[in-house]
C-alpha positions in Angstrom: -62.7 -13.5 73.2 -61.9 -17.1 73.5 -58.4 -18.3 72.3 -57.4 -21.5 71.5 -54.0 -22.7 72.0 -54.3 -26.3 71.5 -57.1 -29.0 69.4 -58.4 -30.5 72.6 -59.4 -27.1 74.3 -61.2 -26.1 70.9 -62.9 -29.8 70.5 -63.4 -29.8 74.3 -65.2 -25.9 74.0 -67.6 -27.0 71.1 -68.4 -30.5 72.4 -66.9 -32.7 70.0 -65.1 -35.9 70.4 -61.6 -35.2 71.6 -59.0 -35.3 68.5 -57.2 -38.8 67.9 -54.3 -36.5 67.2 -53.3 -33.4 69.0 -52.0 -31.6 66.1 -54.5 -32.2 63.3 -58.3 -33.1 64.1 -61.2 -33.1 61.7 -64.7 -32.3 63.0 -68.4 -33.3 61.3 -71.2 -31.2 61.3 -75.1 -31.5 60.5 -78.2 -29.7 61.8 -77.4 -31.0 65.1 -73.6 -29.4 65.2 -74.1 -28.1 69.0 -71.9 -24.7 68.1 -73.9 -21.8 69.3 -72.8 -18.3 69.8 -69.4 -17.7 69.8 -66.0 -15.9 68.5 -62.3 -17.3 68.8 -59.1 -17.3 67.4 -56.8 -20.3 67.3 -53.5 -21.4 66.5 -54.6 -23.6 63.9 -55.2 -23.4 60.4 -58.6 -24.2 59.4 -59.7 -25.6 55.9 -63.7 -26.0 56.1 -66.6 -26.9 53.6 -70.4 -25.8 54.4 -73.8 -25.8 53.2 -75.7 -23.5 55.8 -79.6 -23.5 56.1 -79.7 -20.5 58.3 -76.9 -18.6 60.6 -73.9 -15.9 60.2 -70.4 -16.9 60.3 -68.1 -13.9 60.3 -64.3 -14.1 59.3 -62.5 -10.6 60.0 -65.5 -8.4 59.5 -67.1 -10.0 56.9 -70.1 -12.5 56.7 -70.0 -15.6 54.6 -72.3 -16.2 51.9 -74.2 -19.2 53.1 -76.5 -19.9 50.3 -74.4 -21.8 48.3 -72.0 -25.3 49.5 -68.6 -23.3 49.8 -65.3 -24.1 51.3 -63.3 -21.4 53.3 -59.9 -21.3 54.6 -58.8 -19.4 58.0 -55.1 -18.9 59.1 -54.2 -18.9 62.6 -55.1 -16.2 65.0 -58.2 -14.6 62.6 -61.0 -13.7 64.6 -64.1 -16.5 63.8 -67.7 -15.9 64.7 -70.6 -18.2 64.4 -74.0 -17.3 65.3 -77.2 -18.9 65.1 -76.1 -21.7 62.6 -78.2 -24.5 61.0 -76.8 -27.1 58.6 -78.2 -27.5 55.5 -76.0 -31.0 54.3 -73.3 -32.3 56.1 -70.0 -30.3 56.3 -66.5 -30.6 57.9 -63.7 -28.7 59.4 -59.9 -29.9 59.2 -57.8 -28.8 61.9 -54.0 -28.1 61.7 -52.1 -26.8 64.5 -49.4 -24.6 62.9 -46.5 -26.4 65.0 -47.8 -29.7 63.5 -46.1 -28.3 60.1 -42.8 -27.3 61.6 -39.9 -28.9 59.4 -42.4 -30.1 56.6 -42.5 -28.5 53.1 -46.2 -28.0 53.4 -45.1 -25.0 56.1 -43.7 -22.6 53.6 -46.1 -23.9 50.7 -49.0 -23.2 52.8 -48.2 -19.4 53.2 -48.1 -19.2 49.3 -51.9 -19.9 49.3 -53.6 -16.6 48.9 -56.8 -17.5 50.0 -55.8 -17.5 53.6 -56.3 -13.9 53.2 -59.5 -13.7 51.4 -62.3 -12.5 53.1 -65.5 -15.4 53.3 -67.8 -13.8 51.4 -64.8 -14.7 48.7 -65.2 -18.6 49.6 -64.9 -20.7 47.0 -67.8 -22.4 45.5 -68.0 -25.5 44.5 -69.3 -27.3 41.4 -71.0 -31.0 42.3 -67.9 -32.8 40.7 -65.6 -30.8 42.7 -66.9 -31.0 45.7 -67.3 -34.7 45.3 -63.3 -34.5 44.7 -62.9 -32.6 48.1 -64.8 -35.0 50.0 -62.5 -37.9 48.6 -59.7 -36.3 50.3 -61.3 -35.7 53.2 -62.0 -38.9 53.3 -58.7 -40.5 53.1 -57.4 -37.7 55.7 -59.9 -39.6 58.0 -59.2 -43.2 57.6 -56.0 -42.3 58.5 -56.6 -40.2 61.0 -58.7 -42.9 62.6 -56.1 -45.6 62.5 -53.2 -46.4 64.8 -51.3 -43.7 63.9 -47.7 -44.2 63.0 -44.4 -42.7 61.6 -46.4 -42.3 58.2 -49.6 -40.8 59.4 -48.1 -37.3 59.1 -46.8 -37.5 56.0 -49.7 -39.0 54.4 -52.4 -36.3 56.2 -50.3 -33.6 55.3 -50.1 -34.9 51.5 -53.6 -35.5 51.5 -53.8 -32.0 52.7 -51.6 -30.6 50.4 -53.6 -32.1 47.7 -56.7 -30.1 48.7 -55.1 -26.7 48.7 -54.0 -27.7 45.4 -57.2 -28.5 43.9 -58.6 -25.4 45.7 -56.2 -22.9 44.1 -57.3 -24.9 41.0 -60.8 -24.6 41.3 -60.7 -20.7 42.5 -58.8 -20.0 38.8 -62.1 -21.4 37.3 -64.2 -18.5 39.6 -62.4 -16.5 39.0 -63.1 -16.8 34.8 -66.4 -18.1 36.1 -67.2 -14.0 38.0 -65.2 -12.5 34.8 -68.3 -14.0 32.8 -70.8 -13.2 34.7 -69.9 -9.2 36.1 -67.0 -8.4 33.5 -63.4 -7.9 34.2 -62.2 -6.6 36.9 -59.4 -4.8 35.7 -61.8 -2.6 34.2 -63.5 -2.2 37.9 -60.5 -1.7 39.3 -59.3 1.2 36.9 -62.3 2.7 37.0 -61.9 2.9 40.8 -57.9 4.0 40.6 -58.9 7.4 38.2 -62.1 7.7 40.6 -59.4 8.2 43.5 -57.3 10.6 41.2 -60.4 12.4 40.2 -61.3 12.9 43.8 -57.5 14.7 44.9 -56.5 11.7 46.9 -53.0 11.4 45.3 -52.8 14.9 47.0 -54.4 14.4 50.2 -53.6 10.8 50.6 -50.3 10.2 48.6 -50.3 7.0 46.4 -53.1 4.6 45.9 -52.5 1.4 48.1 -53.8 -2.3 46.9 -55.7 -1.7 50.5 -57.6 1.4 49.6 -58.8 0.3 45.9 -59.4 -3.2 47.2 -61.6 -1.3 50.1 -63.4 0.5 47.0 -64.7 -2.7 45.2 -65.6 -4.7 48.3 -62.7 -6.8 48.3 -59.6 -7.9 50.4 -56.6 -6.8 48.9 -55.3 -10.7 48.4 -58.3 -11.8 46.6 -58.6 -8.7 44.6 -54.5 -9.2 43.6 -55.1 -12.8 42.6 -58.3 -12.0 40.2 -56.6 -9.4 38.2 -53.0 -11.6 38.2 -55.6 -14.0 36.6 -57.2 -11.7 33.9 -53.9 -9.6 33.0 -50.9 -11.5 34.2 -50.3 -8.1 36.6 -50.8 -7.8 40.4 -52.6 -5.3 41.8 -49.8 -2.9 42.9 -48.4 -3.3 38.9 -51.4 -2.0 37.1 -51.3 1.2 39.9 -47.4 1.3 39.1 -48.8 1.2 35.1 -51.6 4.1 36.1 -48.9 6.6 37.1 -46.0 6.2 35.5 -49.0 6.4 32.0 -50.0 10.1 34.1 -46.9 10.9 34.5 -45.6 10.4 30.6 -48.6 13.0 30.2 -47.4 15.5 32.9 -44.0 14.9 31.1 -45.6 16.0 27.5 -47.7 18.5 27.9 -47.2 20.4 32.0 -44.6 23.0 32.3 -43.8 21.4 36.4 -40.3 20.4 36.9 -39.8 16.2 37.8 -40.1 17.1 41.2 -43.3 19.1 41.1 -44.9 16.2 38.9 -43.6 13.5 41.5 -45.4 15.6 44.4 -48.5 15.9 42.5 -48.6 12.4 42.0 -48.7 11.2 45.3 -44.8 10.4 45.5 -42.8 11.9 48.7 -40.2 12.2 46.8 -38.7 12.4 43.2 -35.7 9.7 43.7 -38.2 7.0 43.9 -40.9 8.3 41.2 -37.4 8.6 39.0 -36.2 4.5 39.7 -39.9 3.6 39.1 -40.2 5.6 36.0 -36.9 4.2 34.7 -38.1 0.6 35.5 -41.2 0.6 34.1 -40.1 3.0 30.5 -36.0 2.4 30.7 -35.1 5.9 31.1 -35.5 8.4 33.5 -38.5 11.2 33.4 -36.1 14.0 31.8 -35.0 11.8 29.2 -38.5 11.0 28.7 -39.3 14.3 28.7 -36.4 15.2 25.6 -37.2 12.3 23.4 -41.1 13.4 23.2 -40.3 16.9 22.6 -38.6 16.0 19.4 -41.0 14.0 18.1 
């Protein structure tokens, strides 16, 4: 597998002009984007928008959904394929080598994003009036990238920059109510899939659930999956399967005859220290106490 280390061997590769800059480049392309076959990595982060005719482009293992004008968002070192691509409308990628945001506050903001995780069949699809919005940064990322650059070029690109992933966390809130509409929440998806792992005895054979292994259930990546139900319920993930046990364990507590420990083990937990702190965070007192108050009611 090809891996780029620099912009100039990744424009260079895929025939494109070299970059005016090499530690942020911006590439066009239409039907007659010579890309091919391939699959690389680089050290760059990659913010793209495309409207695909025809062709696969695979992001970790999972292909992008091509029929409608999306914008996805690779970190460095993911594994990109591309095969067999034809352009629908113009599109464009934006190149940032991650040294270029050494020092800058964009280098810690950027890591925040959350969809640098998702997988590209979660792109984010854009409305007419958004897009349009996109393409005006874009825009001003390439006058100035085409000018004599200077001791404010960086500063401006990486605003400009900054300014898309902004809009872009934006405009995923508004898919994310947009897919509650149309398929329901998730949380209820999700909880159905949590007491569907219970149900089939993998708190015994598989200890707790993991983010990784409900997210795996519904088809999503864990980060995506995270940032949908922090948007229906105000809860991460790994909160509403906190929520889950801690609401079966109040019921071991009332009506099983198994000491704390026995309840913990059942429960996935590999031990009964931490299924105690966790119990006392999430009720404010500890399983026994628990236990004392409901029998006297």
């Amino acid at each position: 597998m090809k891996h780029f280390k620099t912009l100039t061997e990744l424009h260079r590769e895929n025939g494109w002009p070299l970059p005016e800059n090499t530690m942020i480049s911006m590439a066009g392309c239409q039907q007659a984007c010579p890309l091919g076959d391939r699959e690389f990595t680089t050290d760059a982060y990659v913010i793209a928008f495309k409207k695909l005719k025809a062709g696969v482009i695979m992001y970790g293992r999972t292909p992008y959904d091509h029929t409608n004008g999306s914008m996805y968002f690779m970190k460095p070192r993911q594994i990109i394929q591309m095969s067999g691509l034809e352009f629908e409308e113009a599109g464009f990628m934006i190149f940032i080598h991650e040294d270029y945001l050494n020092g800058h506050e964009l280098y810690n903001i950027i890591q925040k994003y959350g969809f640098f995780d998702y997988e590209v069949n979660e792109a984010l699809h854009l409305s007419p009036k958004e897009e349009a919005t996109i393409w005006e940064l874009r825009d001003k990322i390439e006058t100035e990238y085409n000018l004599n650059q200077d001791e404010y070029s960086r500063e401006i690109m990486l605003g400009h920059v900054a300014s898309i992933l902004t809009y872009s966390q934006r405009f995923y809130k508004r898919q994310f109510i947009n897919r509650t509409d149309l398929s329901g929440k998730m949380v209820t998806k999700f909880n159905a899939a949590l007491q569907q792992y219970i149900k089939d005895g993998g708190l015994q054979e598989q200890g707790l659930p993991s983010v990784n292994n409900i997210a795996g259930r519904l088809y999503l990546s864990p980060r995506y999956l995270t940032d949908l139900l922090k948007q229906e319920t105000g809860k991460t993930a790994l909160e509403l399967i906190h929520l889950a046990l801690i609401s079966e364990a109040k019921n071991l507590l009332k009506t099983a005859d198994q000491g704390v420990a026995e309840i913990a083990y059942y429960l996935g937990f590999e031990n009964s220290s931490y299924f105690t702190r966790l119990f006392k965070k999430q009720t404010g007192m500890k399983p026994l106490e628990f236990r004392k108050q409901a029998s006297l009611n």
